[in-house]
C-alpha positions in Angstrom: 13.5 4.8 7.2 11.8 2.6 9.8 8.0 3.6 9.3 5.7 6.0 8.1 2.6 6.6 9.5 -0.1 8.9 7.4 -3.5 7.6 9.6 -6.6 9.3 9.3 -4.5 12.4 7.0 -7.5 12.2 4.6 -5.1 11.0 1.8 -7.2 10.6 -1.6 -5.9 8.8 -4.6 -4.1 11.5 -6.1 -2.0 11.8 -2.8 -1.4 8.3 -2.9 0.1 8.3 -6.3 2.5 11.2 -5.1 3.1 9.8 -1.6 3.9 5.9 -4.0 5.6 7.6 -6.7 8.6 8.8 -4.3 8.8 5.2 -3.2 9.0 3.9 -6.7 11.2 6.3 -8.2 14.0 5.1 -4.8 12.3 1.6 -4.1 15.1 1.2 -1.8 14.4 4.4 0.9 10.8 2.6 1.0 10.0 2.2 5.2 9.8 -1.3 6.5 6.5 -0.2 8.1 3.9 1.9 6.4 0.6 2.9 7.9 -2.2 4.6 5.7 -5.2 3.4 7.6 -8.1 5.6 7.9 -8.0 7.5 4.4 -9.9 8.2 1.5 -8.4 6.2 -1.5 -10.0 3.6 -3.2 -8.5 0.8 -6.1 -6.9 2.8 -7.7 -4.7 4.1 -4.6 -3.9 0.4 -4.3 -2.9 -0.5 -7.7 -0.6 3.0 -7.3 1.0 1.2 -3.8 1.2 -2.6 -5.6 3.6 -0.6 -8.2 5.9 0.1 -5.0 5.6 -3.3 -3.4 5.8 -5.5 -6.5 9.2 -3.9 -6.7 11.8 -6.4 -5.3 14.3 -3.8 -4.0 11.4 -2.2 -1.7 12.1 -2.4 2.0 8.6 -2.4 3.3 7.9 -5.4 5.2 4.4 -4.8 6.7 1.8 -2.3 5.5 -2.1 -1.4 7.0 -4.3 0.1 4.6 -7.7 -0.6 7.0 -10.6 2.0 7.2 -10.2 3.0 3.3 -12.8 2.6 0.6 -11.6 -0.5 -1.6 -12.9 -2.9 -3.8 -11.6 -6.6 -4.1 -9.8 -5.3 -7.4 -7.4 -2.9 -5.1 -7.0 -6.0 -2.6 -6.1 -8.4 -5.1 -3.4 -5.9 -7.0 -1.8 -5.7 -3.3 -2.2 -9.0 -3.5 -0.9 -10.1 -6.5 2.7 -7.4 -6.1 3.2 -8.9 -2.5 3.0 -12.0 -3.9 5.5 -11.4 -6.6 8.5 -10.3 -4.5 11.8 -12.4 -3.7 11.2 -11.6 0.3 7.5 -11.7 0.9 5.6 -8.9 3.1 5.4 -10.0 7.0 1.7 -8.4 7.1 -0.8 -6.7 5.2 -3.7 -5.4 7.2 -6.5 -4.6 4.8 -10.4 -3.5 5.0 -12.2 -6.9 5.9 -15.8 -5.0 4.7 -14.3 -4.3 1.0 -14.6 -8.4 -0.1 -17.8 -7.8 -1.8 -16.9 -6.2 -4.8 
């Protein structure tokens, strides 16, 4: 897959966890390019995600998650899985208003 792109598809948490456990059940059909700006998922749609990207056979190489509710706890677990792979991600585009935690 090249990219997905769920923007503004009112996603919640729970549909994160589905749409991320389809990706880490097959880490290695993960798209190089995901979009899921513009939703309604919060930390813990993020810690579901940093499961997915802290894997090192995941493909995904950029990812925007801007215009959802998130804390700096769901940043940093991005964060921290991006940080933990062999091949680092190109880009993360997150929320620049969710800092104050």
């Amino acid at each position: 897959l090249g990219s997905i792109a769920l923007t503004g598809c009112y996603l919640d948490n729970e549909a994160v966890k589905v749409f991320a456990s389809s990706f880490k059940d097959n880490p290695k059909m993960t798209p190089k390019k995901i979009s899921l700006a513009c939703n309604y998922f919060s930390d813990i749609g993020y810690y579901f995600l940093s499961e997915v990207i802290g894997n090192d056979e995941c493909k995904l190489e950029e990812i925007s998650l801007i215009g959802n509710d998130c804390g700096l706890t769901g940043i940093r677990s991005i964060v921290s899985a991006a940080a933990g792979r062999e091949i680092p991600l190109k880009k993360i585009e997150y929320p620049t208003d969710c800092m104050a935690d």
